[in-house]
BAVEX-32332 format. One record per residue: residue number from 0; x, z, y of N, C-alpha, C in turn. Coordinates in steps of 0.02 Angstrom, whole numbers, padded with zeros to 5 digits. Atoms other than C-alpha are relative to their C-alpha. Example, Ala and Ser with C-alpha at 12.3 -4.5 7.8 and 13.67 -1.06 7.14 Angstrom:
[0, [00045, 00000, -00059], [00615, 00390, -00225], [00045, 00000, 00060]];
[1, [-00042, -00003, -00059], [00684, 00357, -00053], [-00039, 00037, 00055]];
***
This chain:
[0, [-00058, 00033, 00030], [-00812, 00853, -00274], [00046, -00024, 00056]];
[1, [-00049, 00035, -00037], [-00647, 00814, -00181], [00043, -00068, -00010]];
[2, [-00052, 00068, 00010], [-00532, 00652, -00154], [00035, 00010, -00070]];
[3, [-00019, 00015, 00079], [-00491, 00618, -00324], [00064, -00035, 00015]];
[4, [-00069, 00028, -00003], [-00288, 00580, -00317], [00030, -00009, -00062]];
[5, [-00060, -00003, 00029], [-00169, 00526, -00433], [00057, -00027, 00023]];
[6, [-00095, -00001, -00032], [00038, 00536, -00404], [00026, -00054, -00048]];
[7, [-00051, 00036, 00028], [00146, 00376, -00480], [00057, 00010, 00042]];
[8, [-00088, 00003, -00012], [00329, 00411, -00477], [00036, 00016, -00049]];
[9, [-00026, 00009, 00058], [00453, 00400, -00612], [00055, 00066, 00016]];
[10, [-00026, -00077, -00003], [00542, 00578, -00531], [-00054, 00041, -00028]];
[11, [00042, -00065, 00014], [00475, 00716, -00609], [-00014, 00032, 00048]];
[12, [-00004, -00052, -00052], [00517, 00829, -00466], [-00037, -00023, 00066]];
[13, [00029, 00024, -00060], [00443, 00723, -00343], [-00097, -00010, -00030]];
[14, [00079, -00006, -00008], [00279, 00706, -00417], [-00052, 00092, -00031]];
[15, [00014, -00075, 00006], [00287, 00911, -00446], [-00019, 00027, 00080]];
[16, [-00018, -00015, -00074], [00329, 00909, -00262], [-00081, -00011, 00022]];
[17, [00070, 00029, -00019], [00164, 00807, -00208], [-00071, 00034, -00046]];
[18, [00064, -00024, 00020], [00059, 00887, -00327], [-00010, 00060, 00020]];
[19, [-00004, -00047, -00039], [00095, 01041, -00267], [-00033, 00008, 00082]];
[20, [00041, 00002, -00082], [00067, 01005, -00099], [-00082, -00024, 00008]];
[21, [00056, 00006, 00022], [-00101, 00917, -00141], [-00049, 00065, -00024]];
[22, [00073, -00046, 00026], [-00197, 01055, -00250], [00001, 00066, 00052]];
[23, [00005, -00079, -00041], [-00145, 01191, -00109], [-00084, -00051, 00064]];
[24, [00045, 00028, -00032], [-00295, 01074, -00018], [-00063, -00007, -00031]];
[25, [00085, -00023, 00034], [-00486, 01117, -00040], [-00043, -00060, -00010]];
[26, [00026, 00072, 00015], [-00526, 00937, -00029], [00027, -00054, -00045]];
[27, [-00019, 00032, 00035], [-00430, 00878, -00129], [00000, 00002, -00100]];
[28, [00002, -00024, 00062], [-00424, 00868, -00321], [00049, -00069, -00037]];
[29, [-00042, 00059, 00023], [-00282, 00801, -00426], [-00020, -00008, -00052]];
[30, [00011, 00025, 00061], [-00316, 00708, -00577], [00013, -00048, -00048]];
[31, [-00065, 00024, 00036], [-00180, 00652, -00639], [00086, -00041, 00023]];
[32, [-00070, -00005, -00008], [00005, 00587, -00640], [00026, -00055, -00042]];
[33, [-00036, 00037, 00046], [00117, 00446, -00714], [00068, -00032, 00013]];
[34, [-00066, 00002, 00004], [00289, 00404, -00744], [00013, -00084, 00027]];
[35, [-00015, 00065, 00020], [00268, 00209, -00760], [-00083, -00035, 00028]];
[36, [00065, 00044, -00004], [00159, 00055, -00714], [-00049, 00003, -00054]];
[37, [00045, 00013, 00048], [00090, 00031, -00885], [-00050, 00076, -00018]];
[38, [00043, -00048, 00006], [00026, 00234, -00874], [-00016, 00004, 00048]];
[39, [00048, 00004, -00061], [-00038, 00209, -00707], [-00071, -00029, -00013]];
[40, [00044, 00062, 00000], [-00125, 00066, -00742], [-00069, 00029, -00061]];
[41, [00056, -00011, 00039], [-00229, 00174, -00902], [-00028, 00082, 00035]];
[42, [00021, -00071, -00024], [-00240, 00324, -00816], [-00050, 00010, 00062]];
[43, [00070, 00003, -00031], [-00330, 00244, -00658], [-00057, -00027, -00024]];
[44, [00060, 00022, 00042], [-00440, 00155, -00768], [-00045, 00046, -00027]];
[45, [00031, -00049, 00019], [-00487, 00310, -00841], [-00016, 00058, 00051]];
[46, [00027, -00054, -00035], [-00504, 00441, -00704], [-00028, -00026, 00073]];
[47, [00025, 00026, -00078], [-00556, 00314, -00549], [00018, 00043, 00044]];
[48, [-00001, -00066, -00061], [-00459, 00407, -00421], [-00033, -00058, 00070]];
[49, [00020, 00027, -00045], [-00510, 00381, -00243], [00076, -00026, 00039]];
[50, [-00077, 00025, -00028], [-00323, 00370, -00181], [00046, 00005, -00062]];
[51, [-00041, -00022, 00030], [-00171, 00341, -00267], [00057, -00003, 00020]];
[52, [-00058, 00022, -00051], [-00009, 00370, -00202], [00069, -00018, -00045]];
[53, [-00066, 00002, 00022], [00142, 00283, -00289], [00056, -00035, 00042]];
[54, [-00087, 00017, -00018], [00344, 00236, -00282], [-00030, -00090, 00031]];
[55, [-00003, 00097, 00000], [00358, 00039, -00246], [00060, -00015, -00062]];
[56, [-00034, 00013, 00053], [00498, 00045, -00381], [-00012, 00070, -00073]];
[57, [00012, -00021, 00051], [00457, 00098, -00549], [00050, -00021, -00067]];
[58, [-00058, 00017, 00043], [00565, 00086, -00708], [-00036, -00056, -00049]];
[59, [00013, 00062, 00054], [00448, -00016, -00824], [-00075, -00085, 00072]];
[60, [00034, 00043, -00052], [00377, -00138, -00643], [00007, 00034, 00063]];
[61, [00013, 00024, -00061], [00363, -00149, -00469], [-00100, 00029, 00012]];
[62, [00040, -00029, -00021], [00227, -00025, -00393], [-00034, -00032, 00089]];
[63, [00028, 00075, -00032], [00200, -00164, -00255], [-00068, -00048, -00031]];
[64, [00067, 00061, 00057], [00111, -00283, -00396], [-00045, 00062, -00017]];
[65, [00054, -00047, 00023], [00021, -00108, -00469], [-00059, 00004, 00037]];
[66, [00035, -00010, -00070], [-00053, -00098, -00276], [-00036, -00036, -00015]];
[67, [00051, 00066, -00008], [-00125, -00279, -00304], [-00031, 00026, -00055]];
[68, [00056, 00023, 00058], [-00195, -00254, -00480], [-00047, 00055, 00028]];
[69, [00036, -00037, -00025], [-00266, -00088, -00411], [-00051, -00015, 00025]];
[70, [00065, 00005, -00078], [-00360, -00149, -00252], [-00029, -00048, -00040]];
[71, [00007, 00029, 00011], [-00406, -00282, -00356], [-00062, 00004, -00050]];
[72, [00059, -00005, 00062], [-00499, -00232, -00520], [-00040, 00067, 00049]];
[73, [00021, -00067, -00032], [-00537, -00049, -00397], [-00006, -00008, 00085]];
[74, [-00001, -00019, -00074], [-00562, -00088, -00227], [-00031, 00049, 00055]];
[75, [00003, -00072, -00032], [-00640, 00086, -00192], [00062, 00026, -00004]];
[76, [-00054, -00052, 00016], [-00466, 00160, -00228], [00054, -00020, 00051]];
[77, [-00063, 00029, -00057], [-00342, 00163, -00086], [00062, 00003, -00026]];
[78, [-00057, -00013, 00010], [-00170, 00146, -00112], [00050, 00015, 00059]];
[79, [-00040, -00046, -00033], [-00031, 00249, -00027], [00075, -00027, -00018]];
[80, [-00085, -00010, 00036], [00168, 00194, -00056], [00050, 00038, 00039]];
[81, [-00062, -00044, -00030], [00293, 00294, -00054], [00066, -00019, 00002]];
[82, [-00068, 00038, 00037], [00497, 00231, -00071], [00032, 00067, 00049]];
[83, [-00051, -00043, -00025], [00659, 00320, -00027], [00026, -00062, 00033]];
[84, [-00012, 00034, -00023], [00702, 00151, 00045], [-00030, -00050, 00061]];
[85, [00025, 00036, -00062], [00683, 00058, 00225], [00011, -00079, -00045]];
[86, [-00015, 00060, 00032], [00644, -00120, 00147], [-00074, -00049, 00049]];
[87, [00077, 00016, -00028], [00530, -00233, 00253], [-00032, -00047, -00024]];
[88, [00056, 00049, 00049], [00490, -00366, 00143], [-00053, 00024, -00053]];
[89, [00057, -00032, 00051], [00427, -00208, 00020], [-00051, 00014, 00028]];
[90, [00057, -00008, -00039], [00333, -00173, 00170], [-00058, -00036, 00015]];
[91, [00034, 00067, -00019], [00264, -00350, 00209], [-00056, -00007, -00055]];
[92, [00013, 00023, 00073], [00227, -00362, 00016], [-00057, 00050, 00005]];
[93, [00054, -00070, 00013], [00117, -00195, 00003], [-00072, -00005, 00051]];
[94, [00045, -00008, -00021], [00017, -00212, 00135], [-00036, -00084, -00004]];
[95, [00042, 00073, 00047], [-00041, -00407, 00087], [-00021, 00029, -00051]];
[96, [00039, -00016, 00044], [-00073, -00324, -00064], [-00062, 00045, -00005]];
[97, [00058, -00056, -00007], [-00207, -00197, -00005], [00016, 00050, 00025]];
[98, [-00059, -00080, -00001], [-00077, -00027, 00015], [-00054, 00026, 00064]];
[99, [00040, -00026, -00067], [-00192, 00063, 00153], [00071, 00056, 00047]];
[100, [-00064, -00044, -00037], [-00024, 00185, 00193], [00073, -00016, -00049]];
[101, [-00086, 00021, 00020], [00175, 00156, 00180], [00014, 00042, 00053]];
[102, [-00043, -00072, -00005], [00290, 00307, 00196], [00065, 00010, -00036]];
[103, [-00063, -00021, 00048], [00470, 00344, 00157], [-00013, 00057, -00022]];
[104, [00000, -00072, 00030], [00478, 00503, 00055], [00003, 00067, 00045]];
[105, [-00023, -00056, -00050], [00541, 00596, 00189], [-00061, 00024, 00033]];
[106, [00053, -00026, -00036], [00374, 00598, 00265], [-00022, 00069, 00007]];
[107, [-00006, -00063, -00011], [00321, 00785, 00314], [-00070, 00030, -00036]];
[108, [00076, -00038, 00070], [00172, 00870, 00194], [-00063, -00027, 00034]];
[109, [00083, 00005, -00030], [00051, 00868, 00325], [-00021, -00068, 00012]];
[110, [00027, 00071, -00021], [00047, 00698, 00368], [00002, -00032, -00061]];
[111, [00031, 00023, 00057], [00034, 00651, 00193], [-00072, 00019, -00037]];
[112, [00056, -00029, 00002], [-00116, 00751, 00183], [-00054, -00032, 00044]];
[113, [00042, 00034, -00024], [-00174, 00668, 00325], [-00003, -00068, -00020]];
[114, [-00007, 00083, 00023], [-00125, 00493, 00262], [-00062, -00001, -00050]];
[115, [00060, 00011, 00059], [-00246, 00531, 00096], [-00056, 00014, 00020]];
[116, [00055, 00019, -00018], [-00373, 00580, 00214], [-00043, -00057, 00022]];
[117, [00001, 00067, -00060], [-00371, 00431, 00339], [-00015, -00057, -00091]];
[118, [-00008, 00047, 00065], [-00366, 00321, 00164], [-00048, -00011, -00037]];
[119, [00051, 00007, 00052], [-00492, 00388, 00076], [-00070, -00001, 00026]];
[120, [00064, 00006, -00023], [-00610, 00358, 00209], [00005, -00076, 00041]];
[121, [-00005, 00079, -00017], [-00564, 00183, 00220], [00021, -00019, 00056]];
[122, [-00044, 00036, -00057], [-00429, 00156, 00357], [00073, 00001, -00010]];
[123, [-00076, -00001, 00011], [-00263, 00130, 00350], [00038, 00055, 00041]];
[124, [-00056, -00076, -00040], [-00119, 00264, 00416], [00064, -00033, -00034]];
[125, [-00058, 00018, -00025], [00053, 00185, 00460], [00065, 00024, -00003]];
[126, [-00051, -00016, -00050], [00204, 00254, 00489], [00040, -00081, 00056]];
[127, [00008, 00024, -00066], [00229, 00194, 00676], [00068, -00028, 00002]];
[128, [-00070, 00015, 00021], [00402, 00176, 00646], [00030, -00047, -00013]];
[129, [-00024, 00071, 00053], [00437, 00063, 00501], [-00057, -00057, 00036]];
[130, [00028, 00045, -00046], [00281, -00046, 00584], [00053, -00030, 00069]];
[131, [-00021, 00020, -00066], [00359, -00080, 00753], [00069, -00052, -00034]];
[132, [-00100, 00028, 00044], [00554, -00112, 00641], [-00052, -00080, -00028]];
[133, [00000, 00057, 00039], [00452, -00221, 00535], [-00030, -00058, 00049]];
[134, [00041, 00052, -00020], [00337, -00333, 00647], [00060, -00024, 00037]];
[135, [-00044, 00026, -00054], [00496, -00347, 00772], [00054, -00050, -00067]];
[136, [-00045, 00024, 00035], [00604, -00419, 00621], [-00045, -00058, -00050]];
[137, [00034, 00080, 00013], [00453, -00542, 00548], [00018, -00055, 00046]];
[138, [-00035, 00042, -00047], [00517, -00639, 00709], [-00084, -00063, 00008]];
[139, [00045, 00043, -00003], [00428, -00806, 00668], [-00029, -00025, -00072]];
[140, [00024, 00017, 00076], [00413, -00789, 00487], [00016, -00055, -00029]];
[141, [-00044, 00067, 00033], [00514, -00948, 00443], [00027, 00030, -00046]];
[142, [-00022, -00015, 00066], [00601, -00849, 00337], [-00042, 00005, -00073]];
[143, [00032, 00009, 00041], [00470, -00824, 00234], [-00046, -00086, -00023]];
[144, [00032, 00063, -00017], [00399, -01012, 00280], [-00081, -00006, -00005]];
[145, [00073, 00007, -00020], [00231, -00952, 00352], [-00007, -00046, 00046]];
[146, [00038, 00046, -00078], [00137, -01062, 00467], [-00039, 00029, 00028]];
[147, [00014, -00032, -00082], [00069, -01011, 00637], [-00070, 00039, -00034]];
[148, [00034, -00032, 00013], [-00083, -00954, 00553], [-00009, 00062, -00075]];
[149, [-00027, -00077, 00056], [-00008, -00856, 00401], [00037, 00040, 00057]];
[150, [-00018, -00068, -00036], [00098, -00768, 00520], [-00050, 00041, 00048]];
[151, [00040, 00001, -00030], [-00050, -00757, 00631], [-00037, 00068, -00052]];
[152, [00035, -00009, 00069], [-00134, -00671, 00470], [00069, 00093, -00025]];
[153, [-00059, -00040, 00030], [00029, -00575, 00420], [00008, 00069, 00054]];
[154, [-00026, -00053, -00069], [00048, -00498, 00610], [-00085, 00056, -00016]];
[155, [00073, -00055, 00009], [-00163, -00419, 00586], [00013, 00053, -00034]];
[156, [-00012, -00045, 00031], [-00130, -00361, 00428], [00054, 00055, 00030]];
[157, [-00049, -00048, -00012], [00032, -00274, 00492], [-00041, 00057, 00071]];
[158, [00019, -00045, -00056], [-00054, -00204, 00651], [-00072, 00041, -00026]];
[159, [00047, -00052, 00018], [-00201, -00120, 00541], [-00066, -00058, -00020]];
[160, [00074, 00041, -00011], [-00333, -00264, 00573], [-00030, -00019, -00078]];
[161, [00025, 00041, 00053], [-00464, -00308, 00433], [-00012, -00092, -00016]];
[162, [00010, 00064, -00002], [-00487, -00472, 00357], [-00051, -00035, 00037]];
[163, [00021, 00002, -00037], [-00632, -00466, 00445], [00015, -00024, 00083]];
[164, [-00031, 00017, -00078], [-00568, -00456, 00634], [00052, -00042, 00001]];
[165, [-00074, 00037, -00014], [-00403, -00562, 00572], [-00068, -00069, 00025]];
[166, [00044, 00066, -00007], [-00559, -00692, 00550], [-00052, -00024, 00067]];
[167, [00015, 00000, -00071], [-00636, -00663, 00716], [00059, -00032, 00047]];
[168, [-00052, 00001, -00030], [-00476, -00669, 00789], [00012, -00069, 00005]];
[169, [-00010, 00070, 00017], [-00438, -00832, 00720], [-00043, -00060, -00019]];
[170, [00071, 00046, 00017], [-00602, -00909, 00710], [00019, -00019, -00062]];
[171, [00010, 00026, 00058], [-00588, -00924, 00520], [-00059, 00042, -00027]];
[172, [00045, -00047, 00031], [-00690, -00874, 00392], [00020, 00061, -00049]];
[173, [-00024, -00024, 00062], [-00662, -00737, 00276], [00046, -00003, -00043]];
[174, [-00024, 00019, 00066], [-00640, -00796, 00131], [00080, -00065, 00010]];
[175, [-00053, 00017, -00018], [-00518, -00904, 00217], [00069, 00035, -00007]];
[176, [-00037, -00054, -00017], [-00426, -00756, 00284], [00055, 00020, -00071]];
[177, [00001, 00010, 00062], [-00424, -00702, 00090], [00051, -00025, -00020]];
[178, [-00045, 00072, 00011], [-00354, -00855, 00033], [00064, -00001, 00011]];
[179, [-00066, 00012, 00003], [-00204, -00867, 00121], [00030, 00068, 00039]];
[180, [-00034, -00052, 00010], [-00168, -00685, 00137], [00031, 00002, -00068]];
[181, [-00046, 00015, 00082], [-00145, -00720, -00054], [00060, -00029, -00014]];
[182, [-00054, 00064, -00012], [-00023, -00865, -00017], [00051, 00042, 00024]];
[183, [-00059, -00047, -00034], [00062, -00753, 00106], [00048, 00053, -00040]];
[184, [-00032, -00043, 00043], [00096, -00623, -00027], [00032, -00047, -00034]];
[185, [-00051, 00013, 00033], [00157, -00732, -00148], [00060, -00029, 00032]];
[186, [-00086, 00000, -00039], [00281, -00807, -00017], [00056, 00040, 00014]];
[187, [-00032, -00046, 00013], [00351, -00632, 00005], [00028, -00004, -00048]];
[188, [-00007, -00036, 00027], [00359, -00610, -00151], [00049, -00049, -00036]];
[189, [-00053, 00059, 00028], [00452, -00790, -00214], [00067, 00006, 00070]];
[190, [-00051, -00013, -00039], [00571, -00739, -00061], [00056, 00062, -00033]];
[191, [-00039, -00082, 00033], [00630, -00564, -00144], [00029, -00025, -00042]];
[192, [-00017, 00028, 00038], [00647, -00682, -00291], [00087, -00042, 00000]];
[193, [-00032, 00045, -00012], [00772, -00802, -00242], [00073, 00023, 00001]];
***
């Protein structure tokens, strides 16, 4: 049996595009597709993929929050986002939420192939790019009104690190880590708000 994928994106053509490119791969196996959060959300319930790669904007929600409920009720299932947009707070947001890879569309076949490999064997895959843009423009994270150890927390996550090593890092514990990685997201996410 291969990486079990499903495609969220509310283009048709774009999730013809990716599936396409997907089943031409012997490891891979697609198993299924959805337009919207609320058919994401029954469709991984029902086919447990191992990756799933969606939009960050969706027409009936925000494929950001999908990421969290994902990793959340499924934390075997990696998540992958895709956008047509450079946004770095969507960036900040996704990967607090779990996202193991973030990719503009433009990305090139193969390295989305490799992204669902790297993913589905439990590591994250980057683009090097938007990383560098984004960590240089977190600054000191006032904007968002982290403190020295949320940004501390914010910078791991962004450079790949597990909660694990953030907690080495920072002599915390875990579940600490956890904790106010949670906080951290919702600060993002009452920032976008405002």
């Amino acid at each position: 049996m291969g990486i079990r994928i499903v495609v969220v994106d509310d283009n048709t053509a774009v999730r013809q595009s990716i599936r396409g490119l997907l089943e031409n791969e012997e490891d891979f196996e697609f198993v299924g597709e959805a337009a919207t959060v609320g058919d994401a959300q029954l469709l991984v319930e029902h086919v447990r993929p191992d990756v799933v790669v969606l939009d960050v904007r969706l027409p009936d929600g925000d494929g950001v929050d999908l990421c969290r409920t994902i990793r959340s009720h499924y934390p075997g299932t990696a998540c992958v986002m895709l956008t047509a947009y450079s946004d770095d707070e969507a960036l900040i947001a996704a990967l607090l939420a779990g996202a193991a890879g973030y990719f503009l569309k433009q990305i090139r076949g193969g390295d989305l192939v490799s992204c669902i490999r790297t993913v589905s064997a439990g590591s994250q895959f980057l683009d090097s790019s938007l990383m560098g843009h984004c960590l240089a423009s977190l600054g000191s994270g006032s904007e968002y009104g982290f403190d020295a150890a949320e940004l501390a927390i914010v910078r791991g996550v962004l450079e790949g690190l597990s909660e694990g090593e953030i907690a080495q890092d920072l002599s915390l514990t875990e579940e600490t880590v956890a904790t106010r990685r949670a906080r951290c997201f919702e600060k993002v996410r009452q920032h976008g708000v405002r």
